[in-house]
Backbone bond lengths (Angstrom), bond angles and torsions (degrees), N, CA, C in turn:
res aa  C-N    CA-C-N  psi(-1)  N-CA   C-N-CA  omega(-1)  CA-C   N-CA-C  phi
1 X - - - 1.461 - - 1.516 109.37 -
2 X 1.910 101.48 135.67 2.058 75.47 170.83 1.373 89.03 -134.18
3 X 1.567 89.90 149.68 1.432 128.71 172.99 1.531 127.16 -70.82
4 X 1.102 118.95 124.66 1.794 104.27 -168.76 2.415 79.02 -128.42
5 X 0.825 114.58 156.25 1.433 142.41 -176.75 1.879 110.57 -137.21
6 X 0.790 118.92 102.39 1.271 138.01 167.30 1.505 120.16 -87.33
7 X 1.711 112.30 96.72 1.603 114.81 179.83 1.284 101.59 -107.77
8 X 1.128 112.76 117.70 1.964 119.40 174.91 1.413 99.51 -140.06
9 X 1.729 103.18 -169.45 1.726 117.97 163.93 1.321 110.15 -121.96
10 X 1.333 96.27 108.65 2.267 98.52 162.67 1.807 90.39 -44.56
11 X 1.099 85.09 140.17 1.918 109.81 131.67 1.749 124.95 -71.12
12 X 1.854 89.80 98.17 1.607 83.64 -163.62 1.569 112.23 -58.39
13 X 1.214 141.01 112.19 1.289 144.19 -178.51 1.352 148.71 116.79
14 X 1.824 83.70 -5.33 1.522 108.18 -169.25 1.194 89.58 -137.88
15 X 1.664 99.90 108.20 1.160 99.47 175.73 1.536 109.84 -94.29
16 X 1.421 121.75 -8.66 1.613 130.94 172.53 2.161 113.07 -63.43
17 X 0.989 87.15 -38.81 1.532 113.18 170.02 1.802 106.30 -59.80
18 X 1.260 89.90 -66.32 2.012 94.97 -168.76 1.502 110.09 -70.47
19 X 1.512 108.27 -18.71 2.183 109.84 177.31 1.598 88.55 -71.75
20 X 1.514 112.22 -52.25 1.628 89.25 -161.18 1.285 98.81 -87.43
21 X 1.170 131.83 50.84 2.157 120.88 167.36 2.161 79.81 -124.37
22 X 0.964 87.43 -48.33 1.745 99.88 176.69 1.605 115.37 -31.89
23 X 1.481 102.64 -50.25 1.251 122.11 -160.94 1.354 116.86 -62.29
24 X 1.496 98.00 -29.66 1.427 84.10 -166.38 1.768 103.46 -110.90
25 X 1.361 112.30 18.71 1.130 129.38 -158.34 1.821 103.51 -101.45
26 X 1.789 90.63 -36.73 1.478 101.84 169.26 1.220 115.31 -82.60
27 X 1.545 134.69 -11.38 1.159 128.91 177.32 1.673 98.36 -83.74
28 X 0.797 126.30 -48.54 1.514 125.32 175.63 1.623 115.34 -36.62
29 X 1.535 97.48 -27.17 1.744 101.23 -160.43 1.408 93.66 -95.93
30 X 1.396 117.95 -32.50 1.496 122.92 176.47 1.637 145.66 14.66
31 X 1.887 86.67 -35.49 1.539 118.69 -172.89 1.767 102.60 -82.60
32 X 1.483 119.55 -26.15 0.958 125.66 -136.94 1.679 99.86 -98.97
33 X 1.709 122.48 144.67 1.251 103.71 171.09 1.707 129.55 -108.52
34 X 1.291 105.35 24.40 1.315 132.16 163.95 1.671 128.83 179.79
35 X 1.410 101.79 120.64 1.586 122.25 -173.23 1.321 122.96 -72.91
36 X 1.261 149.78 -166.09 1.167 137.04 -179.45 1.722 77.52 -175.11
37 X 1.342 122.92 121.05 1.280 133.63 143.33 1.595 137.87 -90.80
38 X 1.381 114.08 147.16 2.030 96.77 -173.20 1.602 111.68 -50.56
39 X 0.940 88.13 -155.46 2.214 108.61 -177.74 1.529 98.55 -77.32
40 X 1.082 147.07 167.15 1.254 143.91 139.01 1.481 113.78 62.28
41 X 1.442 120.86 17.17 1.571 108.54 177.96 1.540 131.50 -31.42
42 X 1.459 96.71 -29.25 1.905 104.14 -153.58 1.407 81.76 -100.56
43 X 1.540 147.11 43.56 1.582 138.73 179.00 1.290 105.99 -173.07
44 X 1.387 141.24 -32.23 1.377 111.45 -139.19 1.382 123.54 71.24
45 X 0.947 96.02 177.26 2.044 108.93 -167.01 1.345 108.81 -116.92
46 X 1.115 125.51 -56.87 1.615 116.48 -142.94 1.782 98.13 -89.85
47 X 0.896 135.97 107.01 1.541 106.16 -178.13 1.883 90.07 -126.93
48 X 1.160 86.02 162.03 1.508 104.33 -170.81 1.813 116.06 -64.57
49 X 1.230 113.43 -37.73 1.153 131.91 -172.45 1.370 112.82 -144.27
50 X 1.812 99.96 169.09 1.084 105.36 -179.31 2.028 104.83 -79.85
51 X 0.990 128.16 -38.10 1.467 140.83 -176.88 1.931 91.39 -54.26
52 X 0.998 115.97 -69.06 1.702 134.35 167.27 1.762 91.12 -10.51
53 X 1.237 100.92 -75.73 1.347 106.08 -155.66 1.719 106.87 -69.08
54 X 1.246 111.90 -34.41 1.481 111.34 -171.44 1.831 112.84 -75.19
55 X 1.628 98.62 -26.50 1.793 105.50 162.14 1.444 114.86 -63.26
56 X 1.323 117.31 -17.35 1.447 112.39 -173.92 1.999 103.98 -102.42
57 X 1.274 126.07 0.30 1.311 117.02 -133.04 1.895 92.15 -110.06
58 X 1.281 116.82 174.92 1.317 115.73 178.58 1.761 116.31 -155.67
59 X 1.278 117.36 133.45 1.073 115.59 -169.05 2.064 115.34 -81.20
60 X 1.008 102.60 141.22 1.841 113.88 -162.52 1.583 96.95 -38.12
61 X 1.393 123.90 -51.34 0.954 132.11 -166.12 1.636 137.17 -92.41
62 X 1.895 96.39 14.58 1.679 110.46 160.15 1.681 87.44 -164.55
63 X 1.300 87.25 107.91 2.085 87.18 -172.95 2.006 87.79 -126.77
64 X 1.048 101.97 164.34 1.584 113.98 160.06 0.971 89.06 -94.99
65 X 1.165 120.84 -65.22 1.826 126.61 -155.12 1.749 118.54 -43.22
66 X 1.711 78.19 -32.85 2.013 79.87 -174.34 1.236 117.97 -108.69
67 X 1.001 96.82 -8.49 1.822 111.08 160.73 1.689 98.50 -66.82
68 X 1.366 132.25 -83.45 1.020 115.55 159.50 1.536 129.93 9.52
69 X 1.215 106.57 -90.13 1.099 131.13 173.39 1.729 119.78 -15.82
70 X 1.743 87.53 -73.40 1.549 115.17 158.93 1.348 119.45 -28.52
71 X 1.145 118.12 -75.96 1.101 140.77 151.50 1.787 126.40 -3.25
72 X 1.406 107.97 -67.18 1.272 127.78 158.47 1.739 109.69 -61.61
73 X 1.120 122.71 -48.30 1.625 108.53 169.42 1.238 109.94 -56.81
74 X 1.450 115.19 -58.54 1.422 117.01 -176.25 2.393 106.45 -25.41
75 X 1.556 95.15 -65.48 1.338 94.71 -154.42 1.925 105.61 -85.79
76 X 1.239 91.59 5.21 1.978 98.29 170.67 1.625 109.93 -118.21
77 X 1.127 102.22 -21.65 1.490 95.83 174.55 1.902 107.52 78.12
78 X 1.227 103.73 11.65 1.693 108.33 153.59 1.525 136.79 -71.63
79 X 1.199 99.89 163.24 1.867 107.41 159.37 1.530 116.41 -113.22
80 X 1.035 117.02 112.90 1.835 124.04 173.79 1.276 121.30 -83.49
81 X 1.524 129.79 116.34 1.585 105.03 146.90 1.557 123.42 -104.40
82 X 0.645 98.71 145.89 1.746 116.87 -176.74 1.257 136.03 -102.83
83 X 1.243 134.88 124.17 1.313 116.76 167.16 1.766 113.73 -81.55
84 X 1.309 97.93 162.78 1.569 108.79 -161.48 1.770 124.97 -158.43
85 X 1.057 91.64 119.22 1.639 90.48 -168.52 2.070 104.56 -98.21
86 X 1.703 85.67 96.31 1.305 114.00 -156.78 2.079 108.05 -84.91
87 X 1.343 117.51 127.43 1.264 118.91 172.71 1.142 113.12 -108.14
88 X 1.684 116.66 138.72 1.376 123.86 -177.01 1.608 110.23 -138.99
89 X 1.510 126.40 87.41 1.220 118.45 -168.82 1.610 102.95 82.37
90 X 1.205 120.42 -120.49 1.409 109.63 -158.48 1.767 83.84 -144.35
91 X 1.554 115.77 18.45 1.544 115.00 155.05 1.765 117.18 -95.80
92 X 1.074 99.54 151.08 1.650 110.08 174.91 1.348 102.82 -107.58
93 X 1.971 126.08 128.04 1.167 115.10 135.19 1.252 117.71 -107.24
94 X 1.846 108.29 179.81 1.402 111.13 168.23 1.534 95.63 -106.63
95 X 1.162 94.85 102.35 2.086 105.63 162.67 1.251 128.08 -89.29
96 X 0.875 117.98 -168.81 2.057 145.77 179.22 1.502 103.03 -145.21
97 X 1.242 120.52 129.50 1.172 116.90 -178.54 1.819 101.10 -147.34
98 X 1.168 116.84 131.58 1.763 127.49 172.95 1.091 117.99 -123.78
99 X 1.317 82.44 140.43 1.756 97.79 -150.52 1.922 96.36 -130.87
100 X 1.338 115.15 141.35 1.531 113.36 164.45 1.832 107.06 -122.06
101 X 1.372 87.84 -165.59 1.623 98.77 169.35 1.160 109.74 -9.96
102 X 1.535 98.95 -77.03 1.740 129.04 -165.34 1.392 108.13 -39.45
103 X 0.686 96.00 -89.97 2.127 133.37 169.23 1.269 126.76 -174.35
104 X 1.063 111.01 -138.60 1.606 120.99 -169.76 1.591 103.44 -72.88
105 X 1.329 90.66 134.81 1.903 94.67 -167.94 2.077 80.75 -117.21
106 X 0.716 144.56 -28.95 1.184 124.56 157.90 1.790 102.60 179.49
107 X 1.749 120.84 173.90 0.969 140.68 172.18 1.824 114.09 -101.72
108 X 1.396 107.69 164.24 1.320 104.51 162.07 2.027 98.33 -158.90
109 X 1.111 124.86 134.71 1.665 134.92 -155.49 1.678 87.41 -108.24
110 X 1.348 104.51 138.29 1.324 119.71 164.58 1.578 106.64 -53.98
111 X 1.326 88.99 141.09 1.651 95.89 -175.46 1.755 101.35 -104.29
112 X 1.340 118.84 -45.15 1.455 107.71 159.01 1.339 134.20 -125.94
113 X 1.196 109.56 153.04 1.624 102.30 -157.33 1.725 104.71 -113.83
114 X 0.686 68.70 131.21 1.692 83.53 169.34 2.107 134.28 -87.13
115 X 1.475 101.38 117.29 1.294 94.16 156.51 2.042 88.04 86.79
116 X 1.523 102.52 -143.63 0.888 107.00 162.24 1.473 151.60 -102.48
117 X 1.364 87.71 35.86 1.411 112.79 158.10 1.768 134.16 -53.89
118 X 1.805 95.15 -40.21 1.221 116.78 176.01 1.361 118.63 -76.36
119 X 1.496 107.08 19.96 1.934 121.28 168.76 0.932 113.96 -103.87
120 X 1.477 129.45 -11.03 1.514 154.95 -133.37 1.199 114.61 -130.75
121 X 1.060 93.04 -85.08 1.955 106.74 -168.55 1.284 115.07 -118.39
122 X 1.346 117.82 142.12 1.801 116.84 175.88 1.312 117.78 -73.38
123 X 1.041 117.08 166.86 1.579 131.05 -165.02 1.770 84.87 -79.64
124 X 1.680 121.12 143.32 1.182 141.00 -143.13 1.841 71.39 -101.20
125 X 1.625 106.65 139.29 1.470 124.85 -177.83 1.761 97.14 -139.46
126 X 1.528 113.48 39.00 1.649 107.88 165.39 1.679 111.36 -104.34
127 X 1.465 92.07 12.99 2.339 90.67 -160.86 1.244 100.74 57.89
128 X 1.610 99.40 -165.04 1.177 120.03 -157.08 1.755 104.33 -104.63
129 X 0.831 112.97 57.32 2.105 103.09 -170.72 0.999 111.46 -88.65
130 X 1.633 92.01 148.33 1.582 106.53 177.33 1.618 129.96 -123.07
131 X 1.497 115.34 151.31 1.403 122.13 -149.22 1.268 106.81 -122.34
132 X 0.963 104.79 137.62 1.808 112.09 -175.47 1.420 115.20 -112.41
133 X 1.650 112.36 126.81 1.521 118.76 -153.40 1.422 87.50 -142.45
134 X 2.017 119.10 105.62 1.291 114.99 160.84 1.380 93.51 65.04
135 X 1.242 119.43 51.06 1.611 118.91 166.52 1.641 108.30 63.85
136 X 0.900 103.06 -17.44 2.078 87.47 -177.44 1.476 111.85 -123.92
137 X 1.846 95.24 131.21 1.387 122.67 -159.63 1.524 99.11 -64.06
138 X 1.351 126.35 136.27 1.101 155.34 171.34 1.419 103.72 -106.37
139 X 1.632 99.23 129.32 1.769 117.76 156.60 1.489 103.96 -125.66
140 X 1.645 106.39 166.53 1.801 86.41 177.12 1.918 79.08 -138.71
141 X 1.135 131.44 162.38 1.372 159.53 168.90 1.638 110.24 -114.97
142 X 1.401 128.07 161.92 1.396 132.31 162.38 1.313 116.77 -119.51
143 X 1.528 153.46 101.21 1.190 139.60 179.77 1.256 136.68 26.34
144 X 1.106 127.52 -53.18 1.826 124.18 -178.79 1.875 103.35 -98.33
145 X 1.715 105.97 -5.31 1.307 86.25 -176.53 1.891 101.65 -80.68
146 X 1.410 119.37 4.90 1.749 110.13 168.10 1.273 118.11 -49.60
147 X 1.229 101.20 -31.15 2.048 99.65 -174.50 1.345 114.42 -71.56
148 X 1.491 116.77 -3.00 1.935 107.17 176.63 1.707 112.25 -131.82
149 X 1.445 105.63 96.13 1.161 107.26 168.46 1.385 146.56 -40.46
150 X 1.602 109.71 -6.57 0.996 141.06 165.22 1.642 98.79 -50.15
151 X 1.276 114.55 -80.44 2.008 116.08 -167.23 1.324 98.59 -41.63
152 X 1.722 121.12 -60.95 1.423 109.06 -150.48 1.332 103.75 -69.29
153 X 1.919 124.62 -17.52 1.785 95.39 -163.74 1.226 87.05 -95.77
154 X 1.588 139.16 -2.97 1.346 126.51 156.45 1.591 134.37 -45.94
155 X 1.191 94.06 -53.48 1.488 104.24 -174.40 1.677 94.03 -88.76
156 X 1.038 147.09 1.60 1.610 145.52 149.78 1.607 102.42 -57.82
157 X 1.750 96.24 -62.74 1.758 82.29 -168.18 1.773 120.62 -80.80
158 X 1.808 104.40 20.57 1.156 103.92 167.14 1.707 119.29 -102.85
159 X 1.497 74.51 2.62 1.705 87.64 159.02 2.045 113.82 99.54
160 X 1.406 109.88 6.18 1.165 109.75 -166.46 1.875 104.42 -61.88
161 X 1.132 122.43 174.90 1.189 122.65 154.81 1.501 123.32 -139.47
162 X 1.200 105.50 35.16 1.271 136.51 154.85 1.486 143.14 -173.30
163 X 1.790 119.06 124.94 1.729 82.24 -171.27 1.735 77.73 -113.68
164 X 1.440 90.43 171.12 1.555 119.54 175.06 1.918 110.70 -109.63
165 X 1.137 79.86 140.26 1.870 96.96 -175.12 0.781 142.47 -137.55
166 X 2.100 121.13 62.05 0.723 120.12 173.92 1.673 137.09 -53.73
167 X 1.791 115.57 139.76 1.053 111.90 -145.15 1.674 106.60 -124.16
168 X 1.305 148.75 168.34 1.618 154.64 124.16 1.519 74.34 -118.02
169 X 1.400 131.89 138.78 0.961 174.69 -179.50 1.834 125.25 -141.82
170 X 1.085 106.86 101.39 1.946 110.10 -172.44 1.229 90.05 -98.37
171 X 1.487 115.73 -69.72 1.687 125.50 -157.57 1.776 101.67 -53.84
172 X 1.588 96.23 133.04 1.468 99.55 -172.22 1.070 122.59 -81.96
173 X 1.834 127.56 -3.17 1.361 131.64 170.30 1.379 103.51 -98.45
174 X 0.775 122.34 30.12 1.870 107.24 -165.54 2.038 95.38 -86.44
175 X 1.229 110.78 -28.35 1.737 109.66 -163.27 1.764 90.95 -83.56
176 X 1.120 117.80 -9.54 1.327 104.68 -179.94 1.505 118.97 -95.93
177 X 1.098 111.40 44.12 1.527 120.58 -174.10 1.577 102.42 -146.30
178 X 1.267 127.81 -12.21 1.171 133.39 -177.91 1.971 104.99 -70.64
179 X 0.908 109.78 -60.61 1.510 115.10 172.47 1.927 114.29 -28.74
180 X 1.213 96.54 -69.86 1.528 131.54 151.47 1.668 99.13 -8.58
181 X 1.354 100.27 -91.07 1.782 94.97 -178.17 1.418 107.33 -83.93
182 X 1.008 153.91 4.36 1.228 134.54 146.57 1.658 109.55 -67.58
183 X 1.181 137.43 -31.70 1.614 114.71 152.21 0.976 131.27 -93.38
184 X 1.232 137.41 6.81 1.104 120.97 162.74 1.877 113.21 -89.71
185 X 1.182 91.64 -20.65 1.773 101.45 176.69 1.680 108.93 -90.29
186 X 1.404 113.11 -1.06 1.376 115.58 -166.42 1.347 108.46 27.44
187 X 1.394 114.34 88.35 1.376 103.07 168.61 1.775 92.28 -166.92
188 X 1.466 129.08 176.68 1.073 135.82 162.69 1.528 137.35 -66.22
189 X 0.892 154.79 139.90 1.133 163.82 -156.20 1.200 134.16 -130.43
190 X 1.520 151.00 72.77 1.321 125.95 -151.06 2.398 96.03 -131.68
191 X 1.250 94.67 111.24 1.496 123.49 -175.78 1.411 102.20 -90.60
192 X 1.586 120.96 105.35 1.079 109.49 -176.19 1.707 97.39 -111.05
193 X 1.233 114.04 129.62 1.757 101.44 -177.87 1.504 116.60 -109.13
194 X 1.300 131.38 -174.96 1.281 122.69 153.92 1.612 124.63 -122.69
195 X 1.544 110.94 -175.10 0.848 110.59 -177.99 1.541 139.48 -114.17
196 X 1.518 138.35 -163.69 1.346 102.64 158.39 1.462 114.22 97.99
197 X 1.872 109.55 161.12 1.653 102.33 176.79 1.764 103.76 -123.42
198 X 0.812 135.19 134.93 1.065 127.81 146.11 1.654 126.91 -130.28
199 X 1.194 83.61 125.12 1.962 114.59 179.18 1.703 89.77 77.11
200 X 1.454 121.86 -103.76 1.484 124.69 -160.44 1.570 109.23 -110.24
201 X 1.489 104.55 -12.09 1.628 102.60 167.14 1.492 107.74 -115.84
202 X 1.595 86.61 159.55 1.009 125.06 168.45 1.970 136.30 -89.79
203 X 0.621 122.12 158.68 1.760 118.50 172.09 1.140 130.60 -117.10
204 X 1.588 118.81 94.13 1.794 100.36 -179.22 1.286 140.42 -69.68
205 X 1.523 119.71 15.82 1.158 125.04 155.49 1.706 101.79 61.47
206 X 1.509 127.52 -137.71 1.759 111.25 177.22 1.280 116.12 69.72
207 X 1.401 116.25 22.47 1.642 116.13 170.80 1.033 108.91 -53.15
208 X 1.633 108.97 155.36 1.567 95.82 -164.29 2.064 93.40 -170.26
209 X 1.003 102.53 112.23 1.835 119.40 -176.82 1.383 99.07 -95.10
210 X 1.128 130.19 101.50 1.472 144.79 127.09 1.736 151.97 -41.52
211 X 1.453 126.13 107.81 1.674 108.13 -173.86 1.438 95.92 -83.30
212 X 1.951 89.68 172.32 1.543 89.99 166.16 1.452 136.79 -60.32
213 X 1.552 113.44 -5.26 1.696 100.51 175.09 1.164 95.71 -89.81
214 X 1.695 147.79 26.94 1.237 125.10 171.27 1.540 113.53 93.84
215 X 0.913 111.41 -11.97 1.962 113.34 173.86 1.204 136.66 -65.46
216 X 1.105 136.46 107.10 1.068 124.67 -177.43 1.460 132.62 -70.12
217 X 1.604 117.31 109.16 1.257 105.69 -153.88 1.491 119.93 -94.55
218 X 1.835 107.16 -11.36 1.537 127.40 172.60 1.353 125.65 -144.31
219 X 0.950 137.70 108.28 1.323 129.40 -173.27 1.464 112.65 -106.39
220 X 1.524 139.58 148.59 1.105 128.13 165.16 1.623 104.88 -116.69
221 X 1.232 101.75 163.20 1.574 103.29 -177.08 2.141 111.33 -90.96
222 X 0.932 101.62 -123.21 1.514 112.23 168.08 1.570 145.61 -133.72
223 X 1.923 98.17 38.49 1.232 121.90 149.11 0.952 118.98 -127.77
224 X 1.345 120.69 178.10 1.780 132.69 -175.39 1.637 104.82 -58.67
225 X 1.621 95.33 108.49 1.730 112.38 166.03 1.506 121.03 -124.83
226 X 1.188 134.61 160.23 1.172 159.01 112.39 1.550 133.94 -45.32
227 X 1.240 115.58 83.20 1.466 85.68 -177.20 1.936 95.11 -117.47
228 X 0.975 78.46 171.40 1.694 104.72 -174.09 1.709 138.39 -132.55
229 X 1.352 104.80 108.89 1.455 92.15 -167.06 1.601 106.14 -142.11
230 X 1.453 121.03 141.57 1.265 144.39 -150.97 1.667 100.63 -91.18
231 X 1.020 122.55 105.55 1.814 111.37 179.10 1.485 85.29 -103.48
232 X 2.039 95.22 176.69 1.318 116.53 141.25 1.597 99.79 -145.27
233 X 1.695 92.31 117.68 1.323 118.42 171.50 1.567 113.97 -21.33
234 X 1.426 120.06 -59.52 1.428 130.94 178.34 1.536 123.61 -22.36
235 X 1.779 105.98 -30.87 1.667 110.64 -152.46 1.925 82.47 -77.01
236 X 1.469 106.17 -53.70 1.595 110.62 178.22 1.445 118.34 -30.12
237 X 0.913 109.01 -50.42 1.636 117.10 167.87 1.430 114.26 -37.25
238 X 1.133 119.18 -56.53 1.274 114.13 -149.27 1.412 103.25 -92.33
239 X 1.504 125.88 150.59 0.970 111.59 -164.62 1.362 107.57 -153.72
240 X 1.063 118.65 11.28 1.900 124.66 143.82 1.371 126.87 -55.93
241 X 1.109 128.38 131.45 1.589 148.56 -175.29 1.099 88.29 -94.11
242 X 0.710 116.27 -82.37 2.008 134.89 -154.99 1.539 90.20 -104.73
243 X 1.455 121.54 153.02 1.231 136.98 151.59 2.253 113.62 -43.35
244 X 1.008 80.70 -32.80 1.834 86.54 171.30 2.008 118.58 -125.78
245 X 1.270 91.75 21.71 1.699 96.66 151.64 1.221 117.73 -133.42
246 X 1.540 118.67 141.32 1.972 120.10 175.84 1.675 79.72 -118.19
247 X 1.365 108.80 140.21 1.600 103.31 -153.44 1.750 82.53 -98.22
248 X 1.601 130.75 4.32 1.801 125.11 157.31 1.701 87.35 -98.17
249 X 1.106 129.27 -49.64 1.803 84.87 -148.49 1.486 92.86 -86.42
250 X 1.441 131.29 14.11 1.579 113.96 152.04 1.482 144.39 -78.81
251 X 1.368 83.03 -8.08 1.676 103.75 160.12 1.492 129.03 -21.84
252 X 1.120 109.32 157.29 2.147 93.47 -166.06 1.694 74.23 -137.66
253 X 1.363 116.34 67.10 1.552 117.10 171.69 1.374 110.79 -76.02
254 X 1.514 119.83 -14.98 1.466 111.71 172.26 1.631 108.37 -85.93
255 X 0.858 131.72 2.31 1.727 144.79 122.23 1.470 133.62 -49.10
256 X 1.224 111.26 -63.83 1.127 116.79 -178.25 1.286 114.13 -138.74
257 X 1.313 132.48 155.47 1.390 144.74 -157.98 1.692 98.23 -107.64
């Protein structure tokens, strides 16, 4: 399978603006058989208010944005995930949502939010599920959920062998922890960040795709990249260190939960 990561800047507000900067960004990726987009592609980040954000927002199930989207699988023959500033009733989340040919093959809602986010959008109530694309298990994360090791060794022991992570990323250590749980979870990792300032933040960009021994197999710096990297699902699988450790069934769960 190869991985293409897309680090750019939405146009916070225009979302007519960010399809066509998009556009040609997905043709570039074209080669690739699954994308990973930042947090919030179809909005921008910083918005002033909670009303702000809900004028800009779109529900999973009549989006421009993901029609779009669609659209672009349709004529590359990819799978996307996305970040997405998702409306449900008269709640806002910040989601991830993957989408193929078809459409939407499923969502997953930030579980914690960061900053002032928690003026905005509710804490994500879909769990942690996982989606299977061409045989390999998919998890997806949202940016601030890196700080709790809790999700990733969750969705490890639900068996994914890869999660996707779309990112706005400020804090400047945050990409250096990604390595981190990709070995100890033996599994893949792919951090897609963005770039850019809007209003008082900034974006550190530093996308960065990880295997399970912890390697870093692409890094981008802090302009608009592409990067691209070739897995085979299989290495995730395996999950011996040593010929006499499986780093789950060594678990000391009659210790700890």
């Amino acid at each position: 399978m190869k991985i293409a990561l897309i680090q750019f800047a939405p146009v916070f507000g225009d979302l007519e603006a960010t399809m066509n900067f998009l556009k040609a960004l997905l043709h570039k990726a074209k080669d690739a058989d699954l994308l990973v987009l930042p947090e919030l592609t179809n909005t921008g980040y910083n918005f002033h208010s909670k009303e702000e954000a809900f004028a800009l927002s779109e529900t999973v199930g009549n989006s421009v944005f993901l029609e779009f989207i669609k659209e672009a699988c349709q004529q590359y023959n990819f799978t996307v995930a996305t970040g997405f500033l998702e409306r449900e009733g008269d709640l806002l989340y910040n989601s991830a949502v993957l989408l193929n040919k078809k459409g939407v093959i499923g969502s997953y809602r930030k579980l914690h939010l960061f900053m002032n986010e928690k003026n905005i959008f509710e804490k994500g109530n879909l769990g942690l599920p996982v989606f299977t694309v061409d045989e390999v298990k998919i998890g997806m994360l949202v940016c601030f959920d890196w700080m709790f090791p809790e999700v990733w060794r969750k969705l490890a022991l639900q068996g994914v062998d890869i999660i996707l992570h779309p990112s706005n990323l400020v804090l400047p250590y945050a990409q250096s922890v990604i390595p981190s749980y990709a070995l100890v979870n033996r599994i893949f990792i792919a951090t897609a960040n963005r770039i850019g300032t809007e209003k008082d933040l900034s974006f550190t960009g530093q996308s960065i795709f990880v295997n399970p021994k912890g390697e870093v197999l692409a890094e981008a710096g802090e302009s608009e990249t592409i990067l691209f990297v070739d897995i085979d699902p299989e290495m995730a699988r395996d999950k011996m260190i040593t010929p006499k450790n499986d780093v789950f069934k060594d678990r000391r769960t009659d210790i700890y939960e």
